[in-house]
N, C-alpha and C positions, 0 to 999 in steps of 0.2 A: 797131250793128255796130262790133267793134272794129276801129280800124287798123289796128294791130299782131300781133293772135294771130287764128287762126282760131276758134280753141276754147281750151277749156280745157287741154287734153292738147296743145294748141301750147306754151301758156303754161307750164303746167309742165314739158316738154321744155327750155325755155330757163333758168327758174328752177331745175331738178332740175342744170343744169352750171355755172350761174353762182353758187349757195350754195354746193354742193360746192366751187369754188375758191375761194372767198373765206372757207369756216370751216376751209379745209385751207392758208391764207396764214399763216406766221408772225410775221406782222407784223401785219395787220389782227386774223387770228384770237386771240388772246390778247387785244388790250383789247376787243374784243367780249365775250369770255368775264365780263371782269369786270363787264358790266352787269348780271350774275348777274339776268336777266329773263327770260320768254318773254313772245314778240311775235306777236300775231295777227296778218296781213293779211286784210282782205276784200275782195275782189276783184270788180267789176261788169266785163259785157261783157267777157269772159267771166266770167259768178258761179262765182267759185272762194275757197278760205280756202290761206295758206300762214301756218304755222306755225315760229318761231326758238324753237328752245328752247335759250337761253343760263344756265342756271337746274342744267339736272342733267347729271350726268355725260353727255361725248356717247356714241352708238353704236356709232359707227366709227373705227375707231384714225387715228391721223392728224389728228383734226378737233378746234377747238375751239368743238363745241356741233352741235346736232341741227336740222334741219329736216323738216317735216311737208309735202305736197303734197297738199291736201283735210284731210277735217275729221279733226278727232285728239280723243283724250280730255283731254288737259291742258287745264290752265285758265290762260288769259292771266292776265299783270299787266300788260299792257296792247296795246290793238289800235285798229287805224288800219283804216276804210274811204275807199275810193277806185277808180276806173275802173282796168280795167286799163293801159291807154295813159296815163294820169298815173304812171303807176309805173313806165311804160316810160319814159317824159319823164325823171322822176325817177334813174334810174341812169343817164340820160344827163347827171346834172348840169344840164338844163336846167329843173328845176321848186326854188321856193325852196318847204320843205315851213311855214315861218311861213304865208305869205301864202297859202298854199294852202289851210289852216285857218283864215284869219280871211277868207279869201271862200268857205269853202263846199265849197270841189271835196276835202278829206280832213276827216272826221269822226275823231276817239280819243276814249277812251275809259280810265282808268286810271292807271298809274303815267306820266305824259306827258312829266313830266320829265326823268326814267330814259331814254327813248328819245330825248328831245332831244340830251342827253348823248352819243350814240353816233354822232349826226351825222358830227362832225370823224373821228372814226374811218373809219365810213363812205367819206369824200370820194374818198380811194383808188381805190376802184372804178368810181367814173366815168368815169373813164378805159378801165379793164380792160372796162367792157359792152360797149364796142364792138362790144372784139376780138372776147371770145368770142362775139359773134352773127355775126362773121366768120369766126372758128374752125369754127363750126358751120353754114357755107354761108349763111348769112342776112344778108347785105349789103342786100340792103333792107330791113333792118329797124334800121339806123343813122339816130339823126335827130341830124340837126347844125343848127344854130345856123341862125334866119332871117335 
């Protein structure tokens, strides 16, 4: 049972507004672009897949690069398994994703490098998950530092 999401359709309600800001930021959203990658997630407790597609043109004006919510046709160049609630951790800035992969708790697969790469870009947002789970009524769903 997860922590943090009830379901799936919890989890991607939160991830459907938290990508949407962050590939519609012009600051993060542009060197994301340039990883010119897509990035699978796999997602346990709740089992769900989201999909970054930073690789082709995006969909929606405004954004730079596309997200998937459940299974899509594209084919990664690279993808990461892990619990949902390590991902939740994770955009809290409270999970190192090294040490996460060499005990176990995130499995990749593919171009791994490319995605290491996007880290420091990334770091931005740890900050911003917070809010928007406070944005979107969901203050307990903020986890801070033990």
């Amino acid at each position: 049972m997860s922590e943090y999401y009830r379901d799936k359709d919890h989890l991607f309600e939160i991830y459907n507004y938290f990508l949407d800001q962050v590939l519609r930021d012009d600051k993060i959203g542009p060197k994301m672009a340039k990883a010119n990658i897509i990035i699978k997630f796999i997602y346990t407790d709740p089992d769900c897949e989201v999909t970054i597609d930073l690789k082709n043109p995006p969909k929606k004006e405004g954004t730079y690069g596309t997200f998937y919510l459940g299974p899509t046709e594209l084919k990664e160049d690279v993808w990461s398994k892990q619990s949902a609630d390590h991902s939740h951790r994770f955009w809290h800035g409270l999970e190192n994703p090294i040490a996460a992969v060499t005990r176990g708790k995130v499995k990749q697969g593919g171009k791994i490098t490319a995605m290491l790469k996007l880290l420091p870009v990334v770091k931005p947002t740890f900050k911003r998950f917070p809010i928007i789970l406070k944005e979107m009524g969901y203050d307990d769903l903020v986890v801070t530092k033990k």
